[in-house]
C-alpha positions as CSV (number, residue, x, y, z in Angstrom):
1,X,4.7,-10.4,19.0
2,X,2.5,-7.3,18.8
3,X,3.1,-3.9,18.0
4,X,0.0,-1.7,18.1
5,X,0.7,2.0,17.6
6,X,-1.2,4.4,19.6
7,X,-2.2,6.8,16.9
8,X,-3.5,10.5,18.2
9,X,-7.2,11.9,17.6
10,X,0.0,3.8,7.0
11,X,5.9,-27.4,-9.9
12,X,6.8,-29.0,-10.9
13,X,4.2,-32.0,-10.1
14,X,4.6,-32.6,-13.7
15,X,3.8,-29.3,-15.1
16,X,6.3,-26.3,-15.8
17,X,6.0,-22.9,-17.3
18,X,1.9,-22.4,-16.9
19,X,1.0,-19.2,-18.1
20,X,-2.5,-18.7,-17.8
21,X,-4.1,-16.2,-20.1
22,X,-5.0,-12.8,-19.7
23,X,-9.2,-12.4,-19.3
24,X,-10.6,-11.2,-23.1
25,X,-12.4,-8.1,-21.8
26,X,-11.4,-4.9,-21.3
27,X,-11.5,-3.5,-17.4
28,X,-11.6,0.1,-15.9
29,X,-7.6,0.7,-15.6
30,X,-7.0,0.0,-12.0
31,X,-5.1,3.3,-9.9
32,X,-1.4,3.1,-10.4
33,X,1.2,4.1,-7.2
34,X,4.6,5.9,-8.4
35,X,6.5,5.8,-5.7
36,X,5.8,8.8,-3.8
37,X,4.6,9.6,-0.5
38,X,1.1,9.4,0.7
39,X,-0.6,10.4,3.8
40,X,-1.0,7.1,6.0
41,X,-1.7,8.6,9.6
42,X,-2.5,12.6,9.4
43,X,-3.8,15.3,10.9
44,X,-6.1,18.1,9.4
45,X,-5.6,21.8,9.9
46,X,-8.7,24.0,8.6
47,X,-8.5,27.8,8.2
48,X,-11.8,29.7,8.2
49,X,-10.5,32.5,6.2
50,X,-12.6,35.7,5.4
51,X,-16.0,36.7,7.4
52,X,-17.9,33.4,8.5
53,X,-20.0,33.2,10.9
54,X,-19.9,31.1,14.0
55,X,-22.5,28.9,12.5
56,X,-21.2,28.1,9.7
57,X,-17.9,27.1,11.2
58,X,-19.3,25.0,13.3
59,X,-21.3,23.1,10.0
60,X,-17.9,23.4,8.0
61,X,-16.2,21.7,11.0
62,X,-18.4,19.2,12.0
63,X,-18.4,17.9,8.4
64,X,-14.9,17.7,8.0
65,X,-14.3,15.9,11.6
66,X,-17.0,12.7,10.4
67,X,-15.3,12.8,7.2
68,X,-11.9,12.3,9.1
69,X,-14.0,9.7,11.6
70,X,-14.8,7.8,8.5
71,X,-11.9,7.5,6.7
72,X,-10.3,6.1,9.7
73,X,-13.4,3.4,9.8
74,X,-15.5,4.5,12.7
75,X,-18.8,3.1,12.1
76,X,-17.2,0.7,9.2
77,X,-19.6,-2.3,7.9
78,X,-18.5,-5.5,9.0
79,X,-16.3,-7.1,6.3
80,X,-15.9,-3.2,5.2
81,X,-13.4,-0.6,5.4
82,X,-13.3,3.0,3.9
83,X,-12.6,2.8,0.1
84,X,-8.9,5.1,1.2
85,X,-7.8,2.5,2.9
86,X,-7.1,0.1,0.6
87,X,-4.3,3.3,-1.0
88,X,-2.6,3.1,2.9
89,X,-4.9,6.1,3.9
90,X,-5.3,4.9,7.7
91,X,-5.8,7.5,10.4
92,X,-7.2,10.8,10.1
93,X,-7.5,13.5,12.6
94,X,-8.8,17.2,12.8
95,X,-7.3,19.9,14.5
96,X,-9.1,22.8,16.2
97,X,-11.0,25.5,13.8
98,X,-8.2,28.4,13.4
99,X,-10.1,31.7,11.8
100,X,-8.3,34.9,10.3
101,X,-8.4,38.1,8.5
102,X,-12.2,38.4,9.1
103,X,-12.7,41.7,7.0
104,X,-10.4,40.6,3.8
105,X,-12.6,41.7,1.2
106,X,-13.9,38.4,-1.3
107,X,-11.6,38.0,-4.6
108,X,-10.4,35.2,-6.9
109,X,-7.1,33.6,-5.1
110,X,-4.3,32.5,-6.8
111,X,-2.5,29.6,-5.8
112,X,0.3,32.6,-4.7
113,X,-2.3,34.3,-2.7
114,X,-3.5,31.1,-0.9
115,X,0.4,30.1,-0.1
116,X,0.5,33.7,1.2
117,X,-2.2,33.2,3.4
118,X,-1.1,29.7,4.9
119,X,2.7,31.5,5.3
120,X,1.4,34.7,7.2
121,X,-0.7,32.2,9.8
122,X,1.7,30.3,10.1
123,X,4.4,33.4,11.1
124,X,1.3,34.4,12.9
125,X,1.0,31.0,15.2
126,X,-2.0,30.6,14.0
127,X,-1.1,27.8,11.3
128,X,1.5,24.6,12.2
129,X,4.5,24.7,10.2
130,X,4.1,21.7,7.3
131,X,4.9,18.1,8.3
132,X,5.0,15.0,6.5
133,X,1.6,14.1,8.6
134,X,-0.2,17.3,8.4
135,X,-2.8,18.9,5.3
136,X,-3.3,22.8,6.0
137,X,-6.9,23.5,4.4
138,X,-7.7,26.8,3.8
139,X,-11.6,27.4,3.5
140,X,-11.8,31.1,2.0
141,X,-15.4,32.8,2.9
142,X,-18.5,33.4,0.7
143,X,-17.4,35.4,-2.3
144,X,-14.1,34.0,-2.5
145,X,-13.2,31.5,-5.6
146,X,-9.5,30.1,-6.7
147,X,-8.2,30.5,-9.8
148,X,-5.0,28.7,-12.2
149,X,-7.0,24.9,-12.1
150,X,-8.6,25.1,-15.2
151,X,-12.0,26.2,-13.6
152,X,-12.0,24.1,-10.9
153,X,-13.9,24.7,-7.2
154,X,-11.0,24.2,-5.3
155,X,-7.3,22.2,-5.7
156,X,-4.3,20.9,-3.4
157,X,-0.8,21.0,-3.7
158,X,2.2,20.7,-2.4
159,X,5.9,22.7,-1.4
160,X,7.6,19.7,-1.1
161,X,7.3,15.9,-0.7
162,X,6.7,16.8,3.0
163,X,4.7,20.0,3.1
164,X,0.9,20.0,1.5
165,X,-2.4,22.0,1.4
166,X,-5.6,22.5,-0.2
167,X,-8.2,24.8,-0.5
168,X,-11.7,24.7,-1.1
169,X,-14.1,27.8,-1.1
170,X,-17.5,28.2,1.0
171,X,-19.4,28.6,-2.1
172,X,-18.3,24.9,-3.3
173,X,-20.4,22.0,-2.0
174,X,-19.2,19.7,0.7
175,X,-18.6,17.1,-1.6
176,X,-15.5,19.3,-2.9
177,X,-14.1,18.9,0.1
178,X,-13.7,15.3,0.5
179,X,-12.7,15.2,-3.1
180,X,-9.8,17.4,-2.3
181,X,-8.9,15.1,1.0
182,X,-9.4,12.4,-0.6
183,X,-6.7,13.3,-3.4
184,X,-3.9,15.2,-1.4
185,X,-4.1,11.9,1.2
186,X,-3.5,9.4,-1.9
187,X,-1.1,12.1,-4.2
188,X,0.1,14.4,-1.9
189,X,3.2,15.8,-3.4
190,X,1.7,16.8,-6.3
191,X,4.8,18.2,-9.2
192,X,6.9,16.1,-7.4
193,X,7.3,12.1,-6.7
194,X,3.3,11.3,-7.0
195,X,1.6,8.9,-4.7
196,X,-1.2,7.1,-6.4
197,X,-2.8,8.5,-9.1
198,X,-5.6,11.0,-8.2
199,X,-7.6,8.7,-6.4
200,X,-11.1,10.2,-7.4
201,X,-11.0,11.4,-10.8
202,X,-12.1,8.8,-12.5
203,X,-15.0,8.9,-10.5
204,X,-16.2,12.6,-10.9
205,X,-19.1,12.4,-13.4
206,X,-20.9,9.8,-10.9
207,X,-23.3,10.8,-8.5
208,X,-22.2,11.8,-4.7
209,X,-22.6,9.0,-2.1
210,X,-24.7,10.1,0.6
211,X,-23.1,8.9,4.2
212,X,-25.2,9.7,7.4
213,X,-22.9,12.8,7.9
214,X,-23.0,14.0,4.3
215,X,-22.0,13.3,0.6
216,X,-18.5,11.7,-0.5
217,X,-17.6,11.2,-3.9
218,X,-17.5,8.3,-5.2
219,X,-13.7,7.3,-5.3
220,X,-12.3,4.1,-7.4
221,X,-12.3,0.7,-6.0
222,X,-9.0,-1.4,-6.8
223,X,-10.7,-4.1,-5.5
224,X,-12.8,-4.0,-8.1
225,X,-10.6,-3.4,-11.2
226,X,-10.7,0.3,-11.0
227,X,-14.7,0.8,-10.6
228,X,-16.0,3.6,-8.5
229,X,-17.5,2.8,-5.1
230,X,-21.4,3.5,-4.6
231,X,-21.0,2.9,-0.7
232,X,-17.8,4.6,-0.1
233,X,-16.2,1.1,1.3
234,X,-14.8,-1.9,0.0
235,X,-14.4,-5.5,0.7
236,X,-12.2,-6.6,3.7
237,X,-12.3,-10.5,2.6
238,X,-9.1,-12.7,1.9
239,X,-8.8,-16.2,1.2
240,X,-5.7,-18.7,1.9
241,X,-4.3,-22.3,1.2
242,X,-1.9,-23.5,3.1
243,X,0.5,-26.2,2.2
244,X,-1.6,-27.7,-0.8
245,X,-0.2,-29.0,-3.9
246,X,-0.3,-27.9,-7.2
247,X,-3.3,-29.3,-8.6
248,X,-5.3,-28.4,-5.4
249,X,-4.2,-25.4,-6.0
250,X,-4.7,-24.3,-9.6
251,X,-8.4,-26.3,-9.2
252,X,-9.0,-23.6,-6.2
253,X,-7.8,-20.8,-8.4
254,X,-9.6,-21.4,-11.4
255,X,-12.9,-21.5,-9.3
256,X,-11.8,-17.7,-7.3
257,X,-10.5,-16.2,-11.1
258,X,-13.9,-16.5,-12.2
259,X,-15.8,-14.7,-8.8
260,X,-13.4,-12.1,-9.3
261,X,-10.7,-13.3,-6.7
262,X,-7.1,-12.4,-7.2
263,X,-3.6,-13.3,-5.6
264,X,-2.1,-11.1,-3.2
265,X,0.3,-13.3,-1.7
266,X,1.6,-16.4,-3.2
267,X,4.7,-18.7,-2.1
268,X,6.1,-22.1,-2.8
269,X,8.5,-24.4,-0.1
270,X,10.4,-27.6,-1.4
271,X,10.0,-30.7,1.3
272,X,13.0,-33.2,1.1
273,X,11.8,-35.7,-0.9
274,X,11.0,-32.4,-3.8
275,X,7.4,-32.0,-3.3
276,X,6.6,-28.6,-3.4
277,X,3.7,-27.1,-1.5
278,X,2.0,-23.6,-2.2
279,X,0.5,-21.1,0.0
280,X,-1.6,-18.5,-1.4
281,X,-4.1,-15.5,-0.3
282,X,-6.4,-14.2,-2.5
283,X,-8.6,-10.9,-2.1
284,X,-11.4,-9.7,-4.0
285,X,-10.0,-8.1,-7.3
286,X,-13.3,-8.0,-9.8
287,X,-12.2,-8.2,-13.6
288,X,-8.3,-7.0,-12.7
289,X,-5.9,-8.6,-15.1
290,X,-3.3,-11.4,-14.0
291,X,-0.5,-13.4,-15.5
292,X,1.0,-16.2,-13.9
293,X,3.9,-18.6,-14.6
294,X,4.3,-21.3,-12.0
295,X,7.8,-24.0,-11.4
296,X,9.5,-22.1,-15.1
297,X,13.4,-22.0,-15.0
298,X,15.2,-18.6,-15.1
299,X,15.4,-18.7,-18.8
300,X,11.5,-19.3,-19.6
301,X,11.0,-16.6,-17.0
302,X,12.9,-13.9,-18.5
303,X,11.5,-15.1,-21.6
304,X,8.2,-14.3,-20.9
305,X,9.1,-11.0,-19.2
306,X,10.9,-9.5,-22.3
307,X,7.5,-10.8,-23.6
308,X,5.1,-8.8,-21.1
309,X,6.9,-5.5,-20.3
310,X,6.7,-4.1,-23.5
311,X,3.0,-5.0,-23.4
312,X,2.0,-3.3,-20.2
313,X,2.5,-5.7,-17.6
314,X,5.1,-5.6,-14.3
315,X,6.2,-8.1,-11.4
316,X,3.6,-8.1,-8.5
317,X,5.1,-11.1,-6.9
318,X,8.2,-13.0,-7.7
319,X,9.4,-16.3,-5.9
320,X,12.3,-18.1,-6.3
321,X,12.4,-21.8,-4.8
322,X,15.3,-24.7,-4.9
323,X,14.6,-28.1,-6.1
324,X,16.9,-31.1,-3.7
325,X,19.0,-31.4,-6.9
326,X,19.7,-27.9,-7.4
327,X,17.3,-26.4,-9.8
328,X,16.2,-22.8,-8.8
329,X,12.6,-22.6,-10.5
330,X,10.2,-19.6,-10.7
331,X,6.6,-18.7,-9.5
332,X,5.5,-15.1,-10.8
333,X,2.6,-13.1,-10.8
334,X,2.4,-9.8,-13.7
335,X,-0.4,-7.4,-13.3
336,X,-0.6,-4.4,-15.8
337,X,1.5,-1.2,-14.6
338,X,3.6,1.3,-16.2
339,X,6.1,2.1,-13.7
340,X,9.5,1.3,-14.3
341,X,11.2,-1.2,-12.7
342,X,15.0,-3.1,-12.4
343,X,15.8,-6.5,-11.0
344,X,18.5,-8.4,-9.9
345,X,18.1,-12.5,-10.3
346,X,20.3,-15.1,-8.6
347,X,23.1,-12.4,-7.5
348,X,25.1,-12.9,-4.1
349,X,25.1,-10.2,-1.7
350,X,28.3,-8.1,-2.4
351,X,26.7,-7.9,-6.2
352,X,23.3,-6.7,-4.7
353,X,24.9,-4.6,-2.1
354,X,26.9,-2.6,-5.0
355,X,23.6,-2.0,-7.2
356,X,21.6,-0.8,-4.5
357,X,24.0,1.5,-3.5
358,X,24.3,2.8,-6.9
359,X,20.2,3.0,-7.2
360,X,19.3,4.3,-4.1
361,X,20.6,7.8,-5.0
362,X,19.0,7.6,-8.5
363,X,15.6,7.3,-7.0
364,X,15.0,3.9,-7.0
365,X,13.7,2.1,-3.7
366,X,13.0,-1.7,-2.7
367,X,9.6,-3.3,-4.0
368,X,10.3,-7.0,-4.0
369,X,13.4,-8.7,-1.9
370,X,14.1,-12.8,-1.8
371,X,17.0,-14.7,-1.0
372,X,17.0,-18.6,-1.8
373,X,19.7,-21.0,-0.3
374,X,21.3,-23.5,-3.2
375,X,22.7,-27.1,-1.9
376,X,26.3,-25.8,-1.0
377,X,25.2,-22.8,1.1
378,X,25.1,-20.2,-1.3
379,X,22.6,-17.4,-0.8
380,X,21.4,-15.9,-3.4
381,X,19.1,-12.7,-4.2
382,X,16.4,-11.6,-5.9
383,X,15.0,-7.7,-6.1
384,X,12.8,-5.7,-8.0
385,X,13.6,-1.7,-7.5
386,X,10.6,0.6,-8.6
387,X,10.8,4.9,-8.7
388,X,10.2,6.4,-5.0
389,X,11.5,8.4,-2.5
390,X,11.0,7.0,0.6
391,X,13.4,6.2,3.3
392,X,14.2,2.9,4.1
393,X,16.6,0.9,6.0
394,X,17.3,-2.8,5.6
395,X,19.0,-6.0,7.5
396,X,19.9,-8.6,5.6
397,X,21.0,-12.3,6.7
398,X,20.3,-11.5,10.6
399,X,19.2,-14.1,13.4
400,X,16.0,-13.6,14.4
401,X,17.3,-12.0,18.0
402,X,19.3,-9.7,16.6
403,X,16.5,-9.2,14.0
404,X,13.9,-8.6,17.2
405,X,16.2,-6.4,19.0
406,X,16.6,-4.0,15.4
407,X,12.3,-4.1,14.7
408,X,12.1,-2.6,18.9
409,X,14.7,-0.3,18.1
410,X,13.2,1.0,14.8
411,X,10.0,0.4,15.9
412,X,10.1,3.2,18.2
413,X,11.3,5.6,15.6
414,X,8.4,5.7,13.6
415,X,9.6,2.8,10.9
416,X,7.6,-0.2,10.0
417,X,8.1,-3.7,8.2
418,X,7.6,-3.2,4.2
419,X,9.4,-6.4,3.1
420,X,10.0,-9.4,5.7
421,X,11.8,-12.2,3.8
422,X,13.2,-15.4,6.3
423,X,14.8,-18.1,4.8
424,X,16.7,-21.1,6.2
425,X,21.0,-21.8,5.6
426,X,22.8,-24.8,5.6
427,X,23.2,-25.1,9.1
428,X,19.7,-25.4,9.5
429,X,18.8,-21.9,10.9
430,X,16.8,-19.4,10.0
431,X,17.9,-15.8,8.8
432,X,16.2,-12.6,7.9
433,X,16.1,-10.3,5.4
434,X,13.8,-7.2,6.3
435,X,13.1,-3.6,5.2
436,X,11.2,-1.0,7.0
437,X,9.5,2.4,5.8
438,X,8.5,5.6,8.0
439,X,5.5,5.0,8.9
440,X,3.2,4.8,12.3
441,X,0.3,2.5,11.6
442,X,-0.2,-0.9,14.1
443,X,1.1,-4.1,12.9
444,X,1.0,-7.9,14.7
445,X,3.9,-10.7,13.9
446,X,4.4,-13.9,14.7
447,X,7.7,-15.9,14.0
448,X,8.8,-19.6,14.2
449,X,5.2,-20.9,14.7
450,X,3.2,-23.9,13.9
451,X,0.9,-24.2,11.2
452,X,-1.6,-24.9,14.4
453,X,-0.7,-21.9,16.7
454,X,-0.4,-19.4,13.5
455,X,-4.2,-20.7,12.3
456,X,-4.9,-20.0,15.6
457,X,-3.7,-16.9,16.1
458,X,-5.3,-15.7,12.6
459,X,-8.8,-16.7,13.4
460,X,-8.1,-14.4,16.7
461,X,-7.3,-11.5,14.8
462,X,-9.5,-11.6,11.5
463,X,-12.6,-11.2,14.1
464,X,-10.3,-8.0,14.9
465,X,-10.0,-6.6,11.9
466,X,-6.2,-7.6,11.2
467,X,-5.9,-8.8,7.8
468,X,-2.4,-10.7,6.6
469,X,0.2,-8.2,5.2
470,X,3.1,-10.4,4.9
471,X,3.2,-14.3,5.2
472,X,6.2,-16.6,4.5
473,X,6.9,-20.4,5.2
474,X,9.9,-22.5,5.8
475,X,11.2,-25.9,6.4
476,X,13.6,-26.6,9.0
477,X,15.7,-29.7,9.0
478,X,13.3,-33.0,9.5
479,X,10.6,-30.9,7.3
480,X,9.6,-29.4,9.9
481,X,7.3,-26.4,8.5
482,X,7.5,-23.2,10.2
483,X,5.5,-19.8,9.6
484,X,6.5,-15.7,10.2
485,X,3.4,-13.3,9.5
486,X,2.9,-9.7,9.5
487,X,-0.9,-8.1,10.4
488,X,-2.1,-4.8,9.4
489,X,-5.4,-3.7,11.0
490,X,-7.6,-3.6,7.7
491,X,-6.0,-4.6,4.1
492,X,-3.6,-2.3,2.6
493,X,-2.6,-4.0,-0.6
494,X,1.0,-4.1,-1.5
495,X,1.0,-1.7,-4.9
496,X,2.8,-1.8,-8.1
């Protein structure tokens, strides 16, 4: 099934509780996300304010319009895609030049004075009201400067987690600029619920990158444990097992850990007669921390958690699978983080129904759902709640057609998949949990397929630039092995 968005110019094998050790050396502290909203698809509005000339708007502007071409990857290297993207910074448009009050006299603005501005053009017609997808940018004239950022060139900032701005003088260098779009697309709401952390301070003291159309700073690279970018892209490379068994496995991890590869996506299903298979993507990580405990019981995992959290490390992926005999064991991935977070283990769904609803009004938002099947039918749930404020709606336990029918519905409504989790009950069909976000970005699914037709269908779209977002197997009755995927075009990695 595709869904492409037209988007105007976001063990057991003899070995339990493995926990393989944290590296020894120290990295660059990778960019945390806190829940908030960030600007996935988005369009620009620039104001020209004070007495430019014709010229210079047109240099301003032409600037600004590659600079939105390039976040969104025109001209990308193959294998590459804009550092932004890897913070869900997708699609970025520029609206028309708007000019006003030619003959305002230059002075230092306050952050008052600039809201001032923005809410006179806006009366005026000459500014769009604020939108979750739109960044006013207000470029005062020579002469002008901005004042309450501790000496900065220019800042953005926020009314709310749905109305945001910037502003950036004529007397600052271009490279100001995409600093400031860089940082209100990743941490828009700024005093609020923050997005990522400000996604290019860490990078300031380096030198500019120098693109065809201009100079970008040189923002930090996740994939590479926090470092800053000296091309302005980063890696689009995955690698996946499918179906292999532990030792395979752990012998293909230990050779990625060392050339700096790290798990995205990792999942365990139980055959019949108890062997359990794993399936596994990795993407390029550099030096990024990683804990992993692989077939532990619920009591060696908690163990170990109680163990981590304190230390600095939080769930990035947590799997429950059910052994023919009844044992529920654990696969879990920590990476370091400081965000809060509450779980639920092993609860049934009138328990996990009543804490959500409890939660949800407290700030707290879906980062990790499972449901696992014991021997007498029970289902069972797992979920991880981290701090945000996005909407969200959920199904939970659906057929896959009624499932289908909900994704065209929402689908059109500006909602995409976050969480897709399918697992099979004891009549030997398969059910669906799923939760969707507001968001407007592409995405490609498959469900019920072959191992065969879903390689297939992958080696089609990696030569497209999709890259896996969500992948989950099953096994039907007969163990008979059965696959559901989600594509995004480019990677957006799943954060903390």
């Amino acid at each position: 099934m595709r869904k492409i968005a037209s988007l105007s110019v976001a063990l057991l094998i003899g070995i339990l509780g493995v926990l393989v050790p944290r590296p020894a050396w120290a990295a660059t502290t990778p960019l945390q996300y806190h829940g908030g909203p960030f600007l996935q698809n988005f369009e620009i509005y620039p104001l020209y304010y004070g007495n430019w000339s014709e010229t210079e708007i047109t240099t301003q502007q032409t600037y600004v319009v590659n600079l939105a071409a390039y976040m969104s990857g025109t001209g990308a290297p193959a294998g590459q895609q804009p550092m932004m993207k890897q913070y869900g910074v997708d699609q970025v448009t520029v609206a028309a030049a708007a000019t006003a009050s030619p003959t305002a006299t230059p002075a230092v603005l306050t952050r008052n004075a600039v809201l001032n501005i923005i809410h006179a053009n806006q009366t005026a017609g000459t500014l769009p009201a604020f939108g979750a997808h739109k960044l006013i940018v207000v470029f005062p004239a020579h002469g002008f400067s901005v004042t309450g950022c501790n000496g900065c060139g220019g800042f953005h900032a926020s009314q709310s987690t749905s109305a945001f701005w910037a502003v950036v003088p004529a007397d600052q260098e271009q490279v100001v600029i995409a600093h400031e779009i860089f940082e209100a697309s990743a941490d828009p709401a700024v005093n609020n619920f923050q997005g990522w952390d400000e996604a290019v301070d860490q990078c300031d003291s380096a030198s500019p990158i120098k693109l065809s159309f201009g100079p970008i700073p040189p923002a930090t690279d996740n994939t590479h444990a926090g470092a800053c970018s000296k091309t302005g892209y980063t890696s689009l490379n995955e690698i996946q097992v499918y179906g292999w068994t532990y030792a395979n496995y752990r012998s293909k991890y230990n050779t990625l850990w060392t050339a700096g590869w790290r798990l995205y996506s990792l999942q365990s299903y139980v055959l019949s007669n108890g062997t359990v298979l794993y399936n596994a993507v990795w993407r390029p990580t550099g030096n990024q921390g990683e804990e992993q405990l692989y077939g532990v019981t619920y009591a060696d995992f908690i163990s170990t958690y109680n163990t981590l959290y304190p230390e600095g490390w939080r769930l990035y992926i947590l799997q429950s699978y059910v052994m023919p005999n009844g044992d529920v064991l654990y696969n879990v991935v920590f990476r370091p983080g400081n965000l809060g977070e509450t779980q639920l283990y092993g609860v049934d769904y009138t328990t996990f129904r009543s804490n959500y609803n409890t939660l949800y009004p407290e700030g707290w938002r879906l980062s990790i759902l499972q449901s696992y099947v014991l021997p007498n039918g029970d289902v069972l749930y797992n979920a991880v709640f981290r701090p945000g404020d996005s909407g969200e709606t959920q199904v939970y336990g659906w057929t896959l057609a009624d499932f289908q029918t909900e994704y065209n519905k929402l689908w059109n409504q500006g909602w995409r998949l976050y969480i897709l989790d399918s697992y099979v009950i004891s009549d030997g069909t398969v059910r669906y949990n799923a939760v969707w976000r507001p968001a407007t970005h592409g995405e490609i699914q498959v469900y019920d397929w072959t191992y065969s037709s879903y390689r297939t269908e992958y080696n089609t779209l990696w030569t497209e630039g999709w890259r896996l977002y969500i992948l989950t197997a099953y096994v039907l009755p007969g163990d008979v092995v059965r696959y559901d995927a989600v594509w995004q075009q480019d990677t957006v990695d799943r954060p903390l």
